[in-house]
Structure formats: C-alpha cells, structure tokens
N, C-alpha and C positions, 0 to 999 in steps of 0.2 A: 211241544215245540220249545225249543232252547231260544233264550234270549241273547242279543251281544251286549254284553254286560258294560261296556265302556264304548265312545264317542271321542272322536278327536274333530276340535275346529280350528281350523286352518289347515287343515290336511296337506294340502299342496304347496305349503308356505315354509319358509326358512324356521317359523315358530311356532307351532304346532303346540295344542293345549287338549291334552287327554285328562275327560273327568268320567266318573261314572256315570252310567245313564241316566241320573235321577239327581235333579238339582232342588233347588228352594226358591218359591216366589216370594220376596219379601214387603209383596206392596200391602197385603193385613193387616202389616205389623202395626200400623197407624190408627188415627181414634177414625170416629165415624166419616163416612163419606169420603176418603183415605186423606185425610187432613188431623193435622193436630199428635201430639200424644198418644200413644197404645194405652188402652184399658188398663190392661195389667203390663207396668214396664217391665217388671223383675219377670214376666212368663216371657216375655218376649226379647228381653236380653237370653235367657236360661236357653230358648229355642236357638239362637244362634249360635252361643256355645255351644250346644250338642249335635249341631249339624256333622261336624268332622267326625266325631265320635260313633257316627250312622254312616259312614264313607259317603255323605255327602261335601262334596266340593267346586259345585258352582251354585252362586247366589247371583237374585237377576234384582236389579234395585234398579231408583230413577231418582235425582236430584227434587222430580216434584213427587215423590211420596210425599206429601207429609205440611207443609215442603221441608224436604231434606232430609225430614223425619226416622226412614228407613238408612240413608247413608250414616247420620251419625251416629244409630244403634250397633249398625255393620262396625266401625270403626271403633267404638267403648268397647264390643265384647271380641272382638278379636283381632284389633291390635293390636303388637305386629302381627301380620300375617304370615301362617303356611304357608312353604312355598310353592305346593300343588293348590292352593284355593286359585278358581278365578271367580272374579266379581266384575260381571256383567251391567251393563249400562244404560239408560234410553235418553235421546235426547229429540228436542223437538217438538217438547210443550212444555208449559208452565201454569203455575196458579193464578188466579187472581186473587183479590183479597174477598171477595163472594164464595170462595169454593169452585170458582168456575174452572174448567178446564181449556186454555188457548193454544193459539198457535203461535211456536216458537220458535221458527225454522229459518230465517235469515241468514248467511252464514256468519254477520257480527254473533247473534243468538245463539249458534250454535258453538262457538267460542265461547261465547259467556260461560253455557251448560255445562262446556267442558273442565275449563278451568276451574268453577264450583265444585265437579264431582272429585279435580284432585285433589281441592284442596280440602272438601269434608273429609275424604276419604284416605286422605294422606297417604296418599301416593302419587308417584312420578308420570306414570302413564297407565290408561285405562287398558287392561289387557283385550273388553270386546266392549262396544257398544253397536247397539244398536239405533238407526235412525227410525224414527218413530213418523211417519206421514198421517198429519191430523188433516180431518174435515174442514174442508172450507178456508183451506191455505193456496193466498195469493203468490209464493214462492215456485220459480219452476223445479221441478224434483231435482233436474241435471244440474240446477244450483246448488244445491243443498248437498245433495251429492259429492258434490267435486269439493266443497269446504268440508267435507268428511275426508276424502282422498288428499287434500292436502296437508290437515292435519295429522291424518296417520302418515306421511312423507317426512312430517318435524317433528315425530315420534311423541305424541301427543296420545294419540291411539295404535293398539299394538293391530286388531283386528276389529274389520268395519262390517257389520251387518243390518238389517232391516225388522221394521215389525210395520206391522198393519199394512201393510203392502200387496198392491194389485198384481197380477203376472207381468202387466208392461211395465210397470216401475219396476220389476225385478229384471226384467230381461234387459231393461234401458240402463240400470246398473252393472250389470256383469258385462255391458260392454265397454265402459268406463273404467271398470278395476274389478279386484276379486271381494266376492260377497262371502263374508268367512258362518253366516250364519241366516237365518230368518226367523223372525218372534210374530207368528199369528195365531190370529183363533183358527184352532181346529182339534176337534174331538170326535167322540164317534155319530153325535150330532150335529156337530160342526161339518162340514163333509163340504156345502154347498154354499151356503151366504150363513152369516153371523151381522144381527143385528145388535149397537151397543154405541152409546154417545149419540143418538140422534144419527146413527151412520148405518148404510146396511152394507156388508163388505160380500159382494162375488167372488169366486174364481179361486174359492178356498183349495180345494184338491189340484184346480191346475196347477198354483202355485207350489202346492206340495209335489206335483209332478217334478215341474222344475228343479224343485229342489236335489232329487232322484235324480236327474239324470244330470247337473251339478253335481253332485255330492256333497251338495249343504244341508249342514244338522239344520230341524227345524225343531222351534223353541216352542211348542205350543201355548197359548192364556185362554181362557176360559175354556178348561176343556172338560171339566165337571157339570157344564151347565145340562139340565135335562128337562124336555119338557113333554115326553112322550108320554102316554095314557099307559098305568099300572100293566094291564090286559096286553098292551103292543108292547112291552118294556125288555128286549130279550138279553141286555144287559141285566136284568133283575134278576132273569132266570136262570141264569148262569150264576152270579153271582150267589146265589140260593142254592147252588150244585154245589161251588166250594165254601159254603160258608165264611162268604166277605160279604163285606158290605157293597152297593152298587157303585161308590166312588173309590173305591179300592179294585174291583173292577174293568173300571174304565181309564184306569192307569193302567192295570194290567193290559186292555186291547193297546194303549198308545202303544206300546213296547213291544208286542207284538205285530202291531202292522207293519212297522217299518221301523226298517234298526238305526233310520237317522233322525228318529225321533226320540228330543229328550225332555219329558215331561218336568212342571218346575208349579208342582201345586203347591200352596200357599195357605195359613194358618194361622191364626192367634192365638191357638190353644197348643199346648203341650203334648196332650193324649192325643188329640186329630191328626199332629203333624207324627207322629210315632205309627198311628195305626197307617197312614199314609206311605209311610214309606215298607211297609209290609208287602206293598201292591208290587215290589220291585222282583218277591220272591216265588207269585203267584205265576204257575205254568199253564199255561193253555193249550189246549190240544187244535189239531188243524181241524176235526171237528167242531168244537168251539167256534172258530175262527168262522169257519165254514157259514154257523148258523147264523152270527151275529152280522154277516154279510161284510 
C-alpha cells in the first residue's frame, strides 16, 4: 500500500500549509517530568537542526514545555526560519511552580500564551495552534473558543485547531469557525479512551471519524504507548516480518490507516529520533493492514 506522502492544513483556506507527513514532537526535549533543561542541550539543539535535513517541517511545541523550554531551543537552533517550516502551537495550560500541570483557558490566558509564544519564538504570528481543553476547567469551551477566533481575526493566529478534545467540543467548534487541525491521543491502542493526567478521554475514533469526514489532519500524542501482552502483540509480529522495531511500526500503521493522519513522535536522543523517522519509509501491505485490524 502506497502512502500520501504529504498533508496540507488549512486545505479550504486562503493559506494552506503543506508539510510532509511526519513531523516532530518537541515536548522530550525538556529535563524530567518535562520541566527544566534537556539532559543533553547540544543533542537536543543537534535534533532540531537536523529535522529539515530529514524533510521534516513541522514542529509541534507549547510555551509550557519546559516552561518555554522547547520554544526557546526551537528559536537558538533555527532562527530565522525556512520558509516551508511550520511551528505548531498549544495553549491552554501552564505550570505551576510544583511541576504541576493547570488550567489556563480564560480568554485574558489565552492572550497571555499567545503573546509569549511570539515573542520566544520571534515571530509575528503563530502559523497553527492548537487549543488544548484541560481537566477540570471552569471556562465554557464556546469561550475559549471564540478568544481563539478572535485572535486569528487580528492575525495573531494564522490557523486554529484543537487537541484533547471530545466529539462535541469538536462539532461545537466547527460550528463557530474552521477547525484547521486536531492533536489527540490516538494510536493503534489508542482507538477507544486514553487514560493520562488523571483524565480518561472517550470518543477517540469518533473524533477521528470527524475528522474524515471534515478533512481535518489529525496530529496524534501518545501513539507509541503499548500495553498489550508479548503473545496478543500483532504489531510485534509484524514488525519481526520487516525487521523494525515495534515503535517504528506503529508509525508505520498511523500512516497507513489514514492519509490525514500526521504522526509527530518525539525524542531526546539523536539515534531514536533518526531510526523514527525510517518508519515514514516502511510499506505495508492490505494484508498487514488486514491482520492488525
């Protein structure tokens, strides 16, 4: 089975941004518990440098890496920018000084985020972000929302999209304005609910349906995650047919399930992120397809 080797978001838009199917998550890059400094800064400057050099050209980053951690790594090793890079967004939480992860959605907050990410990032307008709906946020969605829609009106944002997001939050958006993208967990165990943060998220595949019959690229996170027993594992078994590993693999299924899916695994190692993007070149047959369900 042939893959579509490229993705365009904003498809139906005056601005339309075509990257290859295989981007970079940069939230690793960061020290433990994704706070703080990377381990090794010089491997993790090096990786960004080499992204374009791998015909990667979207990065997906958040003001609260780190915090800010990943934006101003993005901006030391490659600015100025290509002018095919796009560099992807999240807003919609922040740190505390515990490590904790909060809710940041207000639309003053949402200003806030935004403004910080142009100005780490030293740029004028953010080409996507995505809105991030956290746990246990007192904000109505169609709030937050529409301070996203306004923003991208004052050209703040070029394209507005979603992550962690339920079906009715997606459908309650796309009647408000156009949704240029979606960032949720879904993998080839991901499928149905994804537990993470104290949160357990439903309605993974309808959203991805959605997506289908929109024509919105979805951005998948955690899609490595696996916790099937060796014996049930038929990504392993396959992966053991072509000689990859089973996370090179299961990039290979994203890319083939659906061609508006654009995977965006993430790394702090130099070799992991190289053998990673190998997975872009791995051909699967419908029999494959077939067995892995």
């Amino acid at each position: 089975m042939n893959i579509k080797k490229t993705i365009t978001i904003g498809a139906n838009t005056k601005n339309p941004l075509t990257v290859k199917r295989f981007g970079y998550g940069t939230m690793r890059l960061t020290g433990a518990h994704i706070w703080g400094e990377p381990e090794n800064r010089e491997e993790a400057l090096e990786i960004l440098k080499v992204t374009s050099e791998n015909g990667i050209h979207f990065l997906d980053t958040a003001d609260y890496y780190g915090e800010d951690v990943t934006n101003r790594l993005i901006a030391e090793a490659l600015y100025p920018y290509e002018k095919d890079l796009v560099i992807c967004t999240k807003v919609g939480a922040d740190r505390g000084p515990d490590k904790s992860w909060r809710v940041f959605d207000k639309p003053e907050n949402l200003r806030t985020s935004i403004d910080n990410n142009l100005k780490t990032l030293k740029i004028d307008q953010v080409q996507l972000v995505h809105f991030r709906v956290m746990p246990g946020t007192a904000t109505p969605f169609e709030e937050s929302m529409q301070a996203m829609f306004d923003m991208q009106k004052e050209g703040k944002i070029l394209h507005v999209g979603l992550s962690n997001v339920s079906p009715a939050e997606l459908k309650s958006a796309l009647s408000m304005g156009n949704v240029a993208s979606v960032e949720n967990a879904f993998g080839y165990e991901q499928r149905n609910s994804f537990s993470a943060f104290g949160q357990e998220v439903r309605g993974l595949q309808e959203v991805m349906d959605i997506c289908t019959e929109h024509n919105i690229p979805m951005i998948p996170f955690f899609s490595l995650q696996s916790s099937l027993p060796k014996q049930e594992n038929k990504i392993a078994a396959v992966a053991n047919k072509y000689n990859v590993t089973p996370a090179q693999l299961n990039l290979a299924w994203l890319l083939h399930y659906n061609e508006l899916i654009l995977p965006i695994p993430g790394t702090s190692k130099l070799a992991h992120f190289k053998e990673n993007i190998k997975a872009f070149d791995i051909v699967l047959s419908e029999e494959d397809m077939k067995f892995l369900g």
